[in-house]
N, CA, C and O of each residue as an XYZ file, in Angstrom:
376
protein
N     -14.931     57.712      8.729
C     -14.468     57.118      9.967
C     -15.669     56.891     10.887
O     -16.400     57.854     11.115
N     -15.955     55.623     11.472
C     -16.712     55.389     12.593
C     -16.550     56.231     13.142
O     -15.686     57.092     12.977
N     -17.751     56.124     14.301
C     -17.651     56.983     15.350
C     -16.915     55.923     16.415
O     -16.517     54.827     16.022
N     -16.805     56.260     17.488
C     -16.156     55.135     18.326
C     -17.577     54.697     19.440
O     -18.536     55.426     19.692
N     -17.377     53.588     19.855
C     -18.398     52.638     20.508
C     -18.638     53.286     21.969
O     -17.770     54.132     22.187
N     -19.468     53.158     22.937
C     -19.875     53.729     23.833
C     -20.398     52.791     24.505
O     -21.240     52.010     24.063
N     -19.922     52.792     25.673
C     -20.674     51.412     26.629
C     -21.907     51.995     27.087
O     -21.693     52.938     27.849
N     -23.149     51.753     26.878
C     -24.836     52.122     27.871
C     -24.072     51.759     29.326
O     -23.312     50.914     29.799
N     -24.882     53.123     29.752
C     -25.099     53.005     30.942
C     -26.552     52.536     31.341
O     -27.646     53.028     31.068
N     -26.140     51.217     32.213
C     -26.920     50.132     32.857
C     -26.758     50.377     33.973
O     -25.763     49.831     34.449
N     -27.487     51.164     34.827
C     -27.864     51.729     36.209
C     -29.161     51.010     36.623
O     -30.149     51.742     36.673
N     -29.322     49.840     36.899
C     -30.484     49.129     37.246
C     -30.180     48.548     38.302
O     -29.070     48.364     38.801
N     -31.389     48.199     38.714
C     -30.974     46.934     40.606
C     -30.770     47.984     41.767
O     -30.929     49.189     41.965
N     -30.333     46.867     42.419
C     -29.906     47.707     43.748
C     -28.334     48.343     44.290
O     -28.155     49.015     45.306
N     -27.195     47.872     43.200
C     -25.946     49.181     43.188
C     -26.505     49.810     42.969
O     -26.943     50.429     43.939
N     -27.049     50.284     41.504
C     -27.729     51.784     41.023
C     -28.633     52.573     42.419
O     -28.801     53.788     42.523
N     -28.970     51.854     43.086
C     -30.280     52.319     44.422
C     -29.056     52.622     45.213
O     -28.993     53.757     45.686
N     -28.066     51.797     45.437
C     -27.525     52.266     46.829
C     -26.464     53.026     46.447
O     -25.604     53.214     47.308
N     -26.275     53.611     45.151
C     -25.116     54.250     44.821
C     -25.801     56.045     44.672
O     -25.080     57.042     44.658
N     -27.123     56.055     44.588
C     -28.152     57.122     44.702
C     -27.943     57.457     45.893
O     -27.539     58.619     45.951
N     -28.055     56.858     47.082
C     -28.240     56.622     48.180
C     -27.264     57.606     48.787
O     -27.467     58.722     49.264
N     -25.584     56.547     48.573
C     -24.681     57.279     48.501
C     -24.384     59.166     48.603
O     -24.038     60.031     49.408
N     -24.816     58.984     47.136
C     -25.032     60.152     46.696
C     -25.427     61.308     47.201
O     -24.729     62.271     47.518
N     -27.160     61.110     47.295
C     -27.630     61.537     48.357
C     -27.505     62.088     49.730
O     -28.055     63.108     50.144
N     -26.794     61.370     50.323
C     -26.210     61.335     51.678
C     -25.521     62.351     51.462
O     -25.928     63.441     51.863
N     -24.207     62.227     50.716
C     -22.996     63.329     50.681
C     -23.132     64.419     50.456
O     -22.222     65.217     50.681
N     -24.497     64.853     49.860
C     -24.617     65.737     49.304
C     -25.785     66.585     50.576
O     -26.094     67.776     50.597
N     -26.177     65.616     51.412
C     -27.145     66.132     52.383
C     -25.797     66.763     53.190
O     -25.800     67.987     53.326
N     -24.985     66.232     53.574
C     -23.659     66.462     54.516
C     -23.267     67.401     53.956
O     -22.194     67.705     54.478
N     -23.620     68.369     52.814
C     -22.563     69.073     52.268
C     -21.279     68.690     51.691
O     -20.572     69.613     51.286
N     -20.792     67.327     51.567
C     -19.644     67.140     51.012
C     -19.937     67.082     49.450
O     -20.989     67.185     48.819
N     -18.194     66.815     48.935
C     -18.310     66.797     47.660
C     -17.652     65.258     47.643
O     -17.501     64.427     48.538
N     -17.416     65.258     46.593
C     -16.633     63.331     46.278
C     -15.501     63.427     46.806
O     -15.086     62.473     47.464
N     -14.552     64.840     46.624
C     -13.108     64.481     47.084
C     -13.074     64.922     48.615
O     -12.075     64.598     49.258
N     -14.197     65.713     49.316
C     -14.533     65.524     50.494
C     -14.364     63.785     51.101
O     -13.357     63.323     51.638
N     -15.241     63.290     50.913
C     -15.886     61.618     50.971
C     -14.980     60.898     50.638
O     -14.880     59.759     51.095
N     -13.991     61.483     49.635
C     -12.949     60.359     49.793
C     -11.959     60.532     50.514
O     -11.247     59.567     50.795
N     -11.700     61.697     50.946
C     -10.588     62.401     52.482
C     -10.825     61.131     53.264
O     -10.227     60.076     53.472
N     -12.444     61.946     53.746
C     -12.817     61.248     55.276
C     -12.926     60.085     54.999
O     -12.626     59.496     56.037
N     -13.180     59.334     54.214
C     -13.179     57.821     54.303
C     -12.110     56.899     54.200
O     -12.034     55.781     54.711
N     -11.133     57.603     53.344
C      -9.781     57.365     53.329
C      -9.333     56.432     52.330
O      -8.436     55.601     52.476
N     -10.449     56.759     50.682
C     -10.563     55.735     49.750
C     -10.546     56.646     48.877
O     -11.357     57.571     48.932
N      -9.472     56.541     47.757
C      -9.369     57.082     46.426
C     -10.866     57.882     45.956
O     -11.994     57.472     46.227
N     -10.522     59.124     45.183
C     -11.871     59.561     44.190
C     -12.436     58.717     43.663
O     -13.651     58.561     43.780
N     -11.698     57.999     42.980
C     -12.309     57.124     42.214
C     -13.226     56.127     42.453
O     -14.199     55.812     41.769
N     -12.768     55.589     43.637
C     -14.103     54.742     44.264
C     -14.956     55.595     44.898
O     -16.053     55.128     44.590
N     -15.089     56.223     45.351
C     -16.475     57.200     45.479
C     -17.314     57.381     44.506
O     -18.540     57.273     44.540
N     -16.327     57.788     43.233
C     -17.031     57.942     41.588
C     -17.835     56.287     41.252
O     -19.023     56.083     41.001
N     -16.790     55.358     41.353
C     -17.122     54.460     41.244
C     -18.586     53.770     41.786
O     -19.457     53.260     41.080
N     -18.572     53.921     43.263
C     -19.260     53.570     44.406
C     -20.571     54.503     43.989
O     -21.518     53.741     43.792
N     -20.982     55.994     43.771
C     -21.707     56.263     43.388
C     -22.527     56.166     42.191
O     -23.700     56.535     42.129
N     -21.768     55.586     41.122
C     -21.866     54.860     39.724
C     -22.649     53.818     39.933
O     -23.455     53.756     39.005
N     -22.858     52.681     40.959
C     -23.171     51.754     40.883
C     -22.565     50.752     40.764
O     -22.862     49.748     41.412
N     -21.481     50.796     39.830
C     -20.168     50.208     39.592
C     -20.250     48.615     40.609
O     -20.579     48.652     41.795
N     -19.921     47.417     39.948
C     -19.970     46.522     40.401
C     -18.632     45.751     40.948
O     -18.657     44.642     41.482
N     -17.315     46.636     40.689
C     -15.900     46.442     40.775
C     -15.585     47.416     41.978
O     -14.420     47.724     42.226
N     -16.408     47.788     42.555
C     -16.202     48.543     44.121
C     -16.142     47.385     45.231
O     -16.871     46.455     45.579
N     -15.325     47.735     45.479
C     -15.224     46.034     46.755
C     -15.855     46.486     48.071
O     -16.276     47.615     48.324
N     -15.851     45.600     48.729
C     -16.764     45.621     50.142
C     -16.205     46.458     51.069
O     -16.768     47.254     51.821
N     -14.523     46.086     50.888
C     -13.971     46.992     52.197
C     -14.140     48.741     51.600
O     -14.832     49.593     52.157
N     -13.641     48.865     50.847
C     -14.007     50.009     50.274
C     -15.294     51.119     50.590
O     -15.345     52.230     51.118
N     -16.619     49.893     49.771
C     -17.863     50.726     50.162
C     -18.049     50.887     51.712
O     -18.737     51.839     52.079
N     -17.358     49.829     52.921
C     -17.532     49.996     54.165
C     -17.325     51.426     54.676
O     -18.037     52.183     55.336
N     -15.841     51.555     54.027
C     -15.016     52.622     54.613
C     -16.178     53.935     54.337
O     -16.716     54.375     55.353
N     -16.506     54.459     53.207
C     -17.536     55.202     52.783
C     -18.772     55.133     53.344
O     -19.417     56.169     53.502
N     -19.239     53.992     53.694
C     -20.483     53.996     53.806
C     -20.253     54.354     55.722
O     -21.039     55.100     56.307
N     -19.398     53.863     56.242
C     -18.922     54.729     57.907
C     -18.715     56.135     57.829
O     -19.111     56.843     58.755
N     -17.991     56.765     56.569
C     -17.942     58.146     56.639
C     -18.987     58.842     56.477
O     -18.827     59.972     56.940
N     -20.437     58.601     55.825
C     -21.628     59.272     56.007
C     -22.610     58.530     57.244
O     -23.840     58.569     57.292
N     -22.010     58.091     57.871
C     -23.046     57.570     59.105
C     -24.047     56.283     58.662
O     -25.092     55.855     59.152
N     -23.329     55.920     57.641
C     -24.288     54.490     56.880
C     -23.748     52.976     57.368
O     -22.642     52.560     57.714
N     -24.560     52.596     57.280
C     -23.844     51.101     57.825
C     -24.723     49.692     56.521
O     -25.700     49.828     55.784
N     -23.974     48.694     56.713
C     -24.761     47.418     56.274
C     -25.074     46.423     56.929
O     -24.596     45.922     57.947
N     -26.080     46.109     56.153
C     -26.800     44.567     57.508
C     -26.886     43.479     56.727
O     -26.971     43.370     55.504
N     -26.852     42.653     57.629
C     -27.437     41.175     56.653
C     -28.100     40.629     57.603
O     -27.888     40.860     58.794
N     -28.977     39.844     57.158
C     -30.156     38.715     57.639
C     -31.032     38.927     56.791
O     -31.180     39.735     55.875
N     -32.077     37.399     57.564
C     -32.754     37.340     56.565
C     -33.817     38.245     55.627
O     -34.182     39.341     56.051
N     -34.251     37.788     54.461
C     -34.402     38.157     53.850
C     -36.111     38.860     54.336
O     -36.350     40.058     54.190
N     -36.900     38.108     54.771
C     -38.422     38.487     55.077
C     -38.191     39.584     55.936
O     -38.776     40.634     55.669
N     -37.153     39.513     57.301
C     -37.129     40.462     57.972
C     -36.274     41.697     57.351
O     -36.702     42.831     57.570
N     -35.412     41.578     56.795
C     -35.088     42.700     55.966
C     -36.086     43.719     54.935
O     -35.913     44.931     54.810
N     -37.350     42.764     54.121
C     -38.244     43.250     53.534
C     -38.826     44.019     54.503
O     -38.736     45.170     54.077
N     -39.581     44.040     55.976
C     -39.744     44.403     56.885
C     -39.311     45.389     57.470
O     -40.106     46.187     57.966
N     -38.311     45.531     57.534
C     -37.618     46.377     58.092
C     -37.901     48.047     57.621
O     -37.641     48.289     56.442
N     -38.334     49.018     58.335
C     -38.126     50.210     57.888
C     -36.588     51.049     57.510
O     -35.622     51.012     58.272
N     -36.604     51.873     56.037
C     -35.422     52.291     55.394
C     -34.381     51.402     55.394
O     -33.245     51.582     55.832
N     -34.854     50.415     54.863
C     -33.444     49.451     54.444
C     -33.418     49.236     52.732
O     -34.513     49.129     52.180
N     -32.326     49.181     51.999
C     -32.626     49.110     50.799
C     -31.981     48.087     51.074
O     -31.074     48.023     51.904
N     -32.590     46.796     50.088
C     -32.387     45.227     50.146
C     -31.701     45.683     48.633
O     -32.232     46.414     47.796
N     -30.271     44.980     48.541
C     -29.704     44.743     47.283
C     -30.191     43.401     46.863
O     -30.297     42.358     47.508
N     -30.482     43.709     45.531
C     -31.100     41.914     45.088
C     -29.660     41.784     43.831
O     -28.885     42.622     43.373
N     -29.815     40.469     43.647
C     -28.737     40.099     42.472
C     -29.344     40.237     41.247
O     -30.461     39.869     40.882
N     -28.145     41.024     40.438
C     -28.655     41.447     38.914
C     -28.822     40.065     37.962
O     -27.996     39.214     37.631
N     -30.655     40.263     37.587
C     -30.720     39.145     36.716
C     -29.999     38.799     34.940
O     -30.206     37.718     34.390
């Protein structure tokens, strides 16, 4: 009997960076995932997800999370974003 197939984990780009990030954070706060998903008011699973990197985490979602550790997102342009101190620029996976 085969063994059964296994999807690689492909943790590259900038989900994988901002899902570290994530991570990071919660874990500076002392929380745990089902902490983070209380206060944010979004299933375990997207936390799991959201810290995964996971590309099926939607926007409102990571918002809600990313307000419960004191994180926020920005947009503009791109030069001034490079610029910018502690910003992680998500780029699109090639």
């Amino acid at each position: 009997m085969a063994a059964p197939r296994r999807r690689h984990d492909r943790r590259t780009g900038g989900l994988a960076a901002a899902g570290d990030l994530v991570r990071d954070r919660r874990l500076q706060l002392g929380l745990t995932q089902a902490d983070l998903a209380d206060l944010s008011g979004v299933g375990l699973s997207s936390v799991r997800a959201l810290e995964a990197g996971k590309e099926s985490v939607g926007l409102a979602i990571a918002l809600h999370v990313l307000a419960a550790l004191g994180l926020g997102l920005g947009l503009g342009p791109r030069p001034a974003l490079l610029r910018a101190p502690d910003v992680l620029l998500l780029e699109q996976p090639r």
